[in-house]
Every structure is written in structure tokens, then in C-alpha cells.
Steps between C-alpha positions, in 0.01 A plus 500: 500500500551469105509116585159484680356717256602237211435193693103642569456574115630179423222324763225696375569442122514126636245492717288658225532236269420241709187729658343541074563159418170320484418284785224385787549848676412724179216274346339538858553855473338472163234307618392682816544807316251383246216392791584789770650789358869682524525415884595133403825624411594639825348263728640137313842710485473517902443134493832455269683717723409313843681185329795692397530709824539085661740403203705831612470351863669150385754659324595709788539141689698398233261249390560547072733119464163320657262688270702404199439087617377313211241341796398828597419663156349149367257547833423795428436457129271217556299665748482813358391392166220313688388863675492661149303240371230519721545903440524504094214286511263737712584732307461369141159319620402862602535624207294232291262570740467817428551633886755766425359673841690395860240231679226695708605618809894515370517845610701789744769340696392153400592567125827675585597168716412302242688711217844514732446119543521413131781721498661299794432173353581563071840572644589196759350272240777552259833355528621711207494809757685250836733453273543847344539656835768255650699578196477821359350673801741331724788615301375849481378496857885437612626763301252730664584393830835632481338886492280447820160376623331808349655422202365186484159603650445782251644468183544150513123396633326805424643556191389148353181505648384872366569364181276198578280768578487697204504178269178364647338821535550557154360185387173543751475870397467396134267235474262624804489875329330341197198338717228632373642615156636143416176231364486204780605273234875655510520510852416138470740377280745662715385321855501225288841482382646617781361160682647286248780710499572415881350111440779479263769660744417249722500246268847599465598538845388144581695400233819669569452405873492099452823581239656697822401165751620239273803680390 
């Protein structure tokens, strides 16, 4: 019991760290938070948590060793800095446009597919996260499976993504609470630098994917 109890606190403190460390998931949280309001939070985290709930399905098949293959993180890399490209620069070209809004129309269940989608693809596009999860997550997910498949299910899963949750919620909550009280400008400069903030991410992830191929 004592053992489960300390091998959950330990995950969470992990999983913790890696959920507040900056990255594509939390500058789209930012972002959408900025344009649409607190309920970016929630819905990009459901997007996050449908690739994760799939990475949870290939380590139950035991498929961590081919995750960790240079040629599969190099893909990956490559690719995914290409998707956050084209992202970043939507975003930063948004904001020297001044269209802080959502386009026309973007609205209902149309907006919330489109929020859970960024969420989906910010966190395939990063090889930093592969990686992450066929390492530390597979380690921790064995250790879990030892106590049971509700183990696993709830404090291993749920566990990490609640505090995926909270993070991005928190992030939304703060910057879409001061629409309105906040001049344009501000919101601006944030849009803005959270588009080169994810053109430089990718930058990076193209880069560390050709090191990965040629390695």
C-alpha cells in the first residue's frame, strides 16, 4: 500500500515537471487562451490526452524499445517541426495582423474541434515528448503495472493527465480572464511570441531530428 502510495507521488512530482515545462502544448494553451477564452485550456488538454491515452496503448503492447529508434524519433522530429511551423507561423502572422479574434464562423462545436486538434497535433509533433514517454513513462508505467490495471488506469493515466489539466487550465484561465482589461497591444505581443516561440521549437525539432537520422 505504502509502496503505491510513494511510487504515485513520485509520478506526479515527475509528471509535473515535465507538464510546466514550456513547450508546443502550453504556448497553444497560451495562445488559444488569449483568442477564445479559459475553455482553450480544457479542450487542447483533451487533444493532449487522446495522444497519450494511444502512447498508453503502445506501451501496453510493449512497444517503448521501437519508440526509442533513432529513425523513429528523427521522423518524427522532422515532421513535426514542419507541423509547428506552419502553426507558429499562423499564429505570429495573426498577431501582426492584428486578428486576435477566431476566423468568422470558428464557432460552437467547430471551435472546440479545432481547439482539441491543436492540442492533438502540438503534442505528436514533438519528439522531445516520444521520447519522454518511452523512457520515463515506460519505466514508471512498469512499476505501476505490478499494482493492477486500475492502478495503471487511475493513478497512473489519470493522475498525469489531471495535472495536464490543471496546468493548461491555468495558463488559459489567466491570460483569457484579462480580455477586456488587458490593451490589444499586450495580447499581441503575446500571440506573437508565442508563434515564434513554436517557429523556433520547430526549428529545433528539425534540427535535432536530422542529428537523430544521421547519427
Amino acid at each position: 500500500m505504502w509502496e503505491l502510495v510513494g511510487i504515485s507521488l513520485s509520478w506526479w512530482l515527475v509528471s509535473l515537471s515535465g507538464v510546466m515545462m514550456p513547450g508546443p502544448v502550453s504556448a497553444m494553451a497560451i495562445t488559444e487562451g488569449t483568442r477564445r477564452g479559459p475553455v482553450a485550456g480544457p479542450l487542447v488538454t483533451v487533444g493532449h490526452a487522446a495522444a497519450e491515452a494511444v502512447m498508453l496503448g503502445l506501451l501496453v503492447l510493449g512497444m517503448n524499445r521501437v519508440l526509442q529508434q533513432p529513425a523513429v524519433v528523427g521522423a518524427i522530429g522532422i515532421l513535426g517541426g514542419a507541423v509547428l511551423a506552419w502553426m507558429g507561423w499562423g499564429i505570429a502572422g495573426a498577431a501582426w495582423r492584428n486578428r486576435l479574434d477566431p476566423p468568422a464562423g470558428a464557432a460552437g462545436r467547430s471551435a472546440g474541434r479545432s481547439l482539441v486538434r491543436a492540442g492533438l497535433l502540438t503534442t505528436v509533433a514533438n519528439p522531445y515528448w516520444l521520447l519522454w514517454w518511452a523512457t520515463v513513462g515506460a519505466a514508471y508505467f512498469v512499476r505501476f503495472t505490478r499494482f493492477g490495471p486500475l492502478a495503471v488506469a487511475g493513478l497512473f493515466f489519470i493522475g498525469h493527465i489531471s495535472l495536464d489539466l490543471g496546468w493548461n487550465s491555468f495558463l488559459a484561465l489567466v491570460v483569457g480572464a484579462g480580455r477586456g482589461k488587458i490593451p490589444a497591444r499586450a495580447f499581441r505581443v503575446v500571440l506573437g511570441g508565442c508563434g515564434v516561440f513554436l517557429i523556433g521549437m520547430s526549428l529545433y525539432f528539425v534540427y535535432s531530428g536530422v542529428n537523430f537520422l544521421t547519427r
